[in-house]
C-alpha positions, 0 to 999 in steps of 0.5 A: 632401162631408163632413158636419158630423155626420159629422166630429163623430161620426168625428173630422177626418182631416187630409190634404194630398191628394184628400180635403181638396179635397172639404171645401173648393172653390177655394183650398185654405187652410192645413191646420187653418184649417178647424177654425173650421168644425167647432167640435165635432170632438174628434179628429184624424188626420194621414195622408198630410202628407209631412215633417210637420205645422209646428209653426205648424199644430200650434198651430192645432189645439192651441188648438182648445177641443174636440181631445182626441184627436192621431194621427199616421200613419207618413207624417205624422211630423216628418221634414222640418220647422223645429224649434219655437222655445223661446217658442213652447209647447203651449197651457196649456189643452191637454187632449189625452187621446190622443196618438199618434205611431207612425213606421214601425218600418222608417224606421231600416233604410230610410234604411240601405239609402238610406245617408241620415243621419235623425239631425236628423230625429230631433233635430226629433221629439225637440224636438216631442215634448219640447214636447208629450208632458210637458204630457199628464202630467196628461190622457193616457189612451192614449199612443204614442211611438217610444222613440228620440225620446220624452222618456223622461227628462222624462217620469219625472219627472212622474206620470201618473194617468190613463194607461191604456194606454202603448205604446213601439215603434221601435229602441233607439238609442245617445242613447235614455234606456232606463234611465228607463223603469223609473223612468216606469212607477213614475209611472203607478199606474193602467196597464192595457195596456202594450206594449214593442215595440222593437228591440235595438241591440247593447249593450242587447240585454235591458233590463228595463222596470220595478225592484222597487219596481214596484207597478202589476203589479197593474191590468195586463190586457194585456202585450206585451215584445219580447225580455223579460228573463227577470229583469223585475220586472215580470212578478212584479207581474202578477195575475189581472188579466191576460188578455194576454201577449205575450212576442215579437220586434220586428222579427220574427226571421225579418226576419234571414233576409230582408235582408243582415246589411250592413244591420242590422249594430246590431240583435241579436235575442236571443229567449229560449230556452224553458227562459227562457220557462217561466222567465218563466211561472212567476213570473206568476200570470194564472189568468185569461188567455185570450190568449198569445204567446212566441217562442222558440228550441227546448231541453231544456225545451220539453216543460216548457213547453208542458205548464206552459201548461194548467196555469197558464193553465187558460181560454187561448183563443188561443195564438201560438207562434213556435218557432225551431230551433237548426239547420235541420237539425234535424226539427220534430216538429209533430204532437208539438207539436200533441198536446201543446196538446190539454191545454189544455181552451178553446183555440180558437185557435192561430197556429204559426209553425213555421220549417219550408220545403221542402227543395226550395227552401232560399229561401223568401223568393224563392218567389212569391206565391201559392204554386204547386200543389206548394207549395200541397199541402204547406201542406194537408197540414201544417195539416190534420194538426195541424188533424185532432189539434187540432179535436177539442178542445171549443171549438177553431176554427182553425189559423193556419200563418205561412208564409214567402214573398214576402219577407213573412210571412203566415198561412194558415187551417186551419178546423175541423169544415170538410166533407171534400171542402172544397178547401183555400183561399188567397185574400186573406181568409186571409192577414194581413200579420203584419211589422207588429206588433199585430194581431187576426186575423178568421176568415172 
């Protein structure tokens, strides 16, 4: 059983399964009539509802006086609901300061693949949304929507004063109002952690997210774009404010490599290459930042750029670097690349997804998980040499190698300053399911 201190100091997780039945004995009742039990339980998390949380319910929860925090999970979103009606309107007295709607960022591809039409689907969580998100504008503080569905252009044409952290995620779709995302974020004065992490759809491949009347940059601490437009004003704006910068992919672009085009035939992935990066880099001012991620295909300029990063960002502890080759053919000169890190003075941690796979076996996505023993000592050997040019930096820690397997992807750890006739090892607490995006990594 469930307590009530419990749920007042944890929030409510709204289930329609096991968990729920331990609340309540006998007759289950209608999901949120329990609420009048719990008069002091001030957040809410829906997991686990097949096809959503009606609208009816919803109301129920809204009107609770104490709720000032909504989540829902990706298996709870508005796929098989009524649509609410027009009378029927978010409580005025709606004071949520969190709201969160993440559906899974594969939804579009899998329906794809099960050929099934999720377009009313996505008309019923564009109605939803319109209802409640717009009436927030005045109490959000964190906020997550999924792009093709968020009432952008509503949105836009509000202030948001209190919004401090703002996250956008799914697909660009042929209906979404992308070009009002520049005019939303000139609505939020006070932004601190922003996240663009959507998928490119064929015609609007790289389209900026802010204009050159910008002027929030400066309260940014925390950024992360997929397929950032080298030309963003945004990334002007940024001061020393900013700690975090993620300049990457979504859906990542090795998922290319994993399923037949047939099925991904609207996206594009369009990575910058790193004569872009270092283009991007040099019109951000972040001599404070401590946490950096690019993704990007090889040139001429990446020597340039990875010797700009400890000149530019001189107390950078962790970097994320994604390094695609024009060619599989073409070598990967890692220890170069590790040589060259070892500028930057604080590092103590890098993550190197290095597009590298045996020759012996040109498909690594059907190897098995866990690798067999051939496999095994080829992955020690590649990170204990760029670990043996790396750990001799006066803070480094670790190194993180993305491999790819199984038809996901995975990081496997390389610690430093470990005994020398300690046995490389690749169990579960090594490895990080990194498909989906957003992630903070624990070294064991």
């Amino acid at each position: 059983m469930h307590t009530f201190q419990q749920l007042r100091e944890s929030g409510y997780r709204g289930r329609s399964g096991h968990n729920y039945d331990r609340i309540f004995k006998g007759d289950r009742p209608p999901l949120g009539a329990e609420f009048e039990y719990f008069p002091e339980v001030h957040a809410v998390v829906f997991d686990s509802v097949p096809g959503g949380v009606p609208w009816n319910v919803l109301m129920r929860f809204l009107q609770h006086p104490g709720l000032t925090s909504l989540t829902f999970e990706q298996d709870a979103t508005w796929m098989c609901v009524p649509p609410p009606r027009p009378f029927d309107l978010t409580p005025a007295g709606c004071c949520l300061t969190t709201f969160s709607y993440t559906p899974s960022i594969w939804r579009g591809l899998e329906s794809n693949a099960r050929e099934e039409n999720i377009r009313h689907a996505l008309d019923v969580e564009a109605s939803y949304l319109l209802a409640i998100v717009p009436r927030l504008s005045n109490t959000a503080e964190p906020l997550a929507l999924p792009v093709q569905t968020a009432p952008l252009q509503e949105m836009a044409a509000t202030d948001w004063p209190r919004l401090r952290t703002f996250s956008l995620t799914g697909q660009y779709g042929k209906s979404t109002k992308y070009g009002s995302i520049p005019s939303l974020l000139a609505r939020m004065p006070n932004i601190r952690s922003l996240s663009v992490q959507v998928a490119p759809s064929r015609g609007c491949s790289r389209p900026c997210i802010a204009d050159s009347t910008f002027a929030g940059g400066s309260r940014i601490e925390s950024l992360t774009i997929s397929y950032p437009n080298p030309a963003d004003p945004i990334f002007s704006s940024l001061t020393e404010r900013l700690t975090s910068l993620s300049l990457c992919d979504s859906l990542r672009f090795y998922f290319y490599n994993r399923y037949s085009m047939d099925k991904v035939t609207n996206l594009v992935a369009p990575i910058l290459g790193a004569s872009e990066c270092l283009t991007i880099l040099k019109r951000v001012s972040a001599p404070r930042l401590v946490r950096l991620e690019l993704v990007y295909c090889t040139d001429d300029a990446e020597d340039d750029l990875l010797r700009y990063l400890a000149l530019a960002f001189p107390i950078l502890q962790e970097l994320e670097l994604h390094r695609y080759r024009p060619s599989q053919h073409d070598e990967v000169p890692y220890l170069h690349l590790a040589t060259m890190l070892t500028a930057i003075p604080y590092l103590r941690g890098i993550y190197l997804n290095l597009d590298v796979y045996d020759p012996a076996n040109p498909a690594p996505w059907d190897l098995p998980w866990p690798p067999d023993q051939q496999e095994v000592e080829r992955l020690d050997s590649l990170g204990k040499e760029i670990l043996w040019v790396l750990e001799n930096g006066r803070c480094f820690e670790f190194v993180a190698l993305h491999v790819h397997q199984n038809r996901q992807g995975k990081w496997s750890i390389f610690q430093a300053h470990d005994s020398e006739d300690m046995p490389f090892r690749f169990g579960n607490e090594y490895m990080i399911d990194c498909i989906a995006r957003g992630y903070w990594m624990t070294i064991f």
